[in-house]
C-alpha positions as CSV (number, residue, x, y, z in Angstrom):
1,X,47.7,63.7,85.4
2,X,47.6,60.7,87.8
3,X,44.8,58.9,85.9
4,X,46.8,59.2,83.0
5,X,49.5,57.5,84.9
6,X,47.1,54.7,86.0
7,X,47.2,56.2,89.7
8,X,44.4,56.4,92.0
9,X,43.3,59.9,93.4
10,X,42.9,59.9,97.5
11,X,42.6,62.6,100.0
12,X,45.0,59.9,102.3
13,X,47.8,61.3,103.8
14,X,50.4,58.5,101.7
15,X,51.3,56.7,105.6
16,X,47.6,56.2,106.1
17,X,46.9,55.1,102.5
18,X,49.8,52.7,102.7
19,X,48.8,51.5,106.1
20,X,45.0,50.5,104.5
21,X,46.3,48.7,101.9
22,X,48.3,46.9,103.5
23,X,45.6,45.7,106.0
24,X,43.2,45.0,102.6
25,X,45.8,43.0,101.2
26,X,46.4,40.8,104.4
27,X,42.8,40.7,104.8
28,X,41.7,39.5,101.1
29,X,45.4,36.6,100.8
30,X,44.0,35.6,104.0
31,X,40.9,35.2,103.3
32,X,41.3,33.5,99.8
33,X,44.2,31.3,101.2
34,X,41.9,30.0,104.3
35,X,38.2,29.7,102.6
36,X,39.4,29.7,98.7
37,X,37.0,32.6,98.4
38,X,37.7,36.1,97.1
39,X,36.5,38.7,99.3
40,X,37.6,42.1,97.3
41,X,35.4,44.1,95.5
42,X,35.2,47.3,93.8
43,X,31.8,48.9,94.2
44,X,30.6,50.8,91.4
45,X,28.2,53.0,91.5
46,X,25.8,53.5,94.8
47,X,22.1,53.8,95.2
48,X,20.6,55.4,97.9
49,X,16.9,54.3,99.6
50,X,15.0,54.3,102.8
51,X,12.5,51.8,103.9
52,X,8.9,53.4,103.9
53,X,7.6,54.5,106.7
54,X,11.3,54.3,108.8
55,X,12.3,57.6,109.9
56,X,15.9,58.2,110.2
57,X,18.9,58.0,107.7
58,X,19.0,56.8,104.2
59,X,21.2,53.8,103.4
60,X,23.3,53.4,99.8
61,X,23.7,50.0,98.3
62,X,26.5,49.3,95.5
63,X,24.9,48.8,92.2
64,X,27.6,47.0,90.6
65,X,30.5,44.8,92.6
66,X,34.0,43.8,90.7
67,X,35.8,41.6,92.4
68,X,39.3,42.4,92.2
69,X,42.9,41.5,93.9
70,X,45.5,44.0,95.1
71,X,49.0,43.0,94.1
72,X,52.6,44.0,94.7
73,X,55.9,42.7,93.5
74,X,57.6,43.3,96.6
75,X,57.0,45.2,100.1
76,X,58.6,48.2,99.3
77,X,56.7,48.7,96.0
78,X,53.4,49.8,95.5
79,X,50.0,48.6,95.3
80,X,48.2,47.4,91.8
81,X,44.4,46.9,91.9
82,X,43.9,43.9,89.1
83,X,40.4,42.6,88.1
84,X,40.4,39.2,90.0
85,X,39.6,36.2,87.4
C-alpha cells in the first residue's frame, strides 16, 4: 500500500526517521548553498568485492548514483525525495 501512495518503506521509528531527514536536508541546502554543488545521491544497486589476497571483510560499492534533492513545503510537512536536475 505505501508504494502505491508514493511513500517510502523504513524500519525507523517515525521520530528517528524525521530526525535523519532533517539532518540530510540541512546537510545537502548547506552544502549546495556554500560550494554550488549537490551532494545527495540515491544509490542504486550495490556490488560487493574484496581485494585479492586481503583477508577480512568484503566492501559494496553503489553501481548506480542519482543525485536527488529532498524537499518540503514547510516544517511541519513531510519530506519529498525529487530527482535533482
Amino acid at each position: 500500500d505505501a508504494l502505491q501512495r508514493g511513500d517510502i518503506h523504513t524500519d525507523l521509528e517515525s521520530e528517528e526517521l524525521e530526525s535523519r531527514l532533517t539532518d540530510l536536508f540541512r546537510s545537502a541546502r548547506s552544502s549546495m548553498e556554500e560550494g554550488g554543488a549537490n551532494s545527495l545521491h540515491l544509490a542504486l544497486g550495490f556490488v560487493r568485492w574484496s581485494p585479492a589476497g586481503k583477508k577480512g571483510g568484503d566492501y559494496r560499492a553503489p553501481l548506480i548514483l542519482l543525485p536527488v534533492s529532498l524537499e518540503r513545503r514547510t516544517a511541519r510537512s513531510g519530506f519529498k525525495l525529487v530527482r535533482h536536475d
